[in-house]
C-alpha positions in Angstrom: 26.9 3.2 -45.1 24.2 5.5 -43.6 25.7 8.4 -45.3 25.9 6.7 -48.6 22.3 5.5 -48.4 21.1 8.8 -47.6 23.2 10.4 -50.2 21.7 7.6 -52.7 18.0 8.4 -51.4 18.2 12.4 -52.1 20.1 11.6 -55.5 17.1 9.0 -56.7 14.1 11.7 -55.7 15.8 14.6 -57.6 16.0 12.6 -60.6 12.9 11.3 -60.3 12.3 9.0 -63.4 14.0 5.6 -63.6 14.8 3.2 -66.5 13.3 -0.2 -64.9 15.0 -3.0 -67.0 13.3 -6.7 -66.7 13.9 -10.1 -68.2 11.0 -11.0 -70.5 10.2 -14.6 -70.4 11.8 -14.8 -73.8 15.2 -14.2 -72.3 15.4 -10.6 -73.0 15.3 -7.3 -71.5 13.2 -4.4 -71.7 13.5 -1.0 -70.2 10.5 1.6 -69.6 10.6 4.8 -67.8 9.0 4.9 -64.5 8.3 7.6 -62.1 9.9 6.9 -58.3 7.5 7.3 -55.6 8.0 8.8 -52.0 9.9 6.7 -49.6 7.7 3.9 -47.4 8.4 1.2 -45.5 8.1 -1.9 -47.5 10.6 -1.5 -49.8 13.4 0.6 -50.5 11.6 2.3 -53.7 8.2 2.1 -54.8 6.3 2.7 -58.2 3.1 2.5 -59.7 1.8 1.1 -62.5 -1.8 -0.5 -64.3 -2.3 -4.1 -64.1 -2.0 -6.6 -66.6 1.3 -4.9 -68.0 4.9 -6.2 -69.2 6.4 -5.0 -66.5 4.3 -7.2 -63.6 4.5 -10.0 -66.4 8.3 -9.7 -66.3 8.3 -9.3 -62.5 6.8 -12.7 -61.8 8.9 -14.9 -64.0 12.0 -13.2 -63.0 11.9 -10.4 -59.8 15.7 -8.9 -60.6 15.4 -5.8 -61.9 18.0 -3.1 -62.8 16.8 0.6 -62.1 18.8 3.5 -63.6 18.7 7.0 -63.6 20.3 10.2 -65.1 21.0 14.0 -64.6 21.8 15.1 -67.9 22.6 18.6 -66.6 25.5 17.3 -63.8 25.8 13.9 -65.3 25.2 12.7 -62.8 23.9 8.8 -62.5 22.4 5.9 -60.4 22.5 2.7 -61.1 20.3 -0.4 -58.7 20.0 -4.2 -59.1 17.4 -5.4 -56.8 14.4 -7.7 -56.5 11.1 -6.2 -57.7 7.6 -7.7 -56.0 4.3 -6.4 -57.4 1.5 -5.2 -54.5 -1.9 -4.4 -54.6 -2.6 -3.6 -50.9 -4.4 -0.7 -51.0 -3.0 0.4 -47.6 -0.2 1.0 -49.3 -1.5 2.7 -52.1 -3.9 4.9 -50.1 -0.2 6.0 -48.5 1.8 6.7 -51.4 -0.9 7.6 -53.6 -0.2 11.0 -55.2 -2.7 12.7 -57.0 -0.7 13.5 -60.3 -1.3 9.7 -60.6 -4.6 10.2 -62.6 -3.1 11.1 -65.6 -1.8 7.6 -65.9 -5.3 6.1 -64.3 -8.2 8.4 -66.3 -11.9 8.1 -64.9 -13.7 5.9 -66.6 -16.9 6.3 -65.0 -17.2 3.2 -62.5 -14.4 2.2 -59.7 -11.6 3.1 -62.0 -11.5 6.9 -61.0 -7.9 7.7 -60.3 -8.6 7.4 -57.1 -6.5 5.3 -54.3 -9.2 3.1 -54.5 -8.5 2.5 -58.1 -8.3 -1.5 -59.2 -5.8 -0.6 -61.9 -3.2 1.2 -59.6 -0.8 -1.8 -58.7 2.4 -1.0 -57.1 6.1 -2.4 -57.8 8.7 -2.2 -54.5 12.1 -2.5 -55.4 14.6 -4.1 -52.2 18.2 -2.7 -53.1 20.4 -5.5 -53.5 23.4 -3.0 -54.3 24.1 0.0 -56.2 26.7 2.3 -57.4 26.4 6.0 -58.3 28.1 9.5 -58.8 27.5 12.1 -57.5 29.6 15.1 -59.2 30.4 17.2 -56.5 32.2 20.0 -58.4 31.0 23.5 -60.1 29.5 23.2 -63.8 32.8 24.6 -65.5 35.1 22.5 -63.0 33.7 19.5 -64.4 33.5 21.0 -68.0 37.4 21.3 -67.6 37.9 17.5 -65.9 36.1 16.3 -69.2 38.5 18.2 -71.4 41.3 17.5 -69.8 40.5 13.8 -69.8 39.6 13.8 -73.5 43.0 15.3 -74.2 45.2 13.0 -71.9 43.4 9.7 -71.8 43.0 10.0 -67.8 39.7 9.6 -66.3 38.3 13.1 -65.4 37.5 13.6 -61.7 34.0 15.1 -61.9 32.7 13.7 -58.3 32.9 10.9 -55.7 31.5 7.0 -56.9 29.7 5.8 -54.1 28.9 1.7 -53.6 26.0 0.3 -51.7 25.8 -3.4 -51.2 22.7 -5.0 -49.5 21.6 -1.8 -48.6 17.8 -2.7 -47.5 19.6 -5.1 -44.1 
């Protein structure tokens, strides 16, 4: 398992951006892109966002979220179920604030400065209930041929190894 969660960890910080999906209090979902933050204790992925959006409105009527990611260039992919909570301690933000956050948070000319000390910046942590990914583990024309081949005989094309991860945050 520590292996797989490692291998899951490394996977989610190359690709970066994640499709958070969350249960409007209509009953339906909506996906947005977000940007996945260095690791911290807390949670087992962090993000940042502005208060008084969607997403934190989706968060508190139902915390599951699903969190998805993909490498278009290795196909590779990542997908999480987990429980989203919303966090304003700015302890927290002060420790995963990075600075490329001020494009999202401009200075307006008073406290909201793009700062860590910024009352906008809210955080969302993410506790990894489970998730499965795969992570192609073969050369660019290796895979290229496993597609073919699949295409042509109906068989699944072996492009890498799926990993599980259940509970993975115990």
């Amino acid at each position: 398992m520590r292996d797989e969660l490692k291998k899951f960890y490394e996977m989610a910080e190359a690709m970066e951006i994640a499709m958070m999906t969350t249960r409007r209090p209509d009953g339906h979902l909506e996906s947005r892109a977000m940007g996945t933050q260095k690791w911290a204790s807390g949670a087992d992925l962090w993000f940042v966002t502005t208060e008084n959006t969607g997403k934190l409105r989706d968060i508190e009527h139902d915390a599951h979220v699903n969190l998805s990611y993909y490498k278009d260039r290795t196909r590779e992919w990542i997908s999480v179920s987990g429980l989203a909570k919303s966090s304003r301690d700015r302890q927290k933000i002060h420790e995963l604030y990075a600075e490329d956050w001020r494009i999202w948070f401009p200075d307006e000319g008073d406290s909201r400065h793009g700062t860590p000390d910024d009352p906008r910046m809210v955080l969302i942590g993410v506790d990894v209930h489970a998730a499965v990914f795969l992570e192609v583990d073969k050369p660019q024309p290796v895979v290229l041929y496993e597609m073919a081949r699949g295409w042509l005989t109906g068989d699944d094309p072996d492009i890498g190894k799926m990993h599980h991860l259940k509970d993975a945050h115990r």
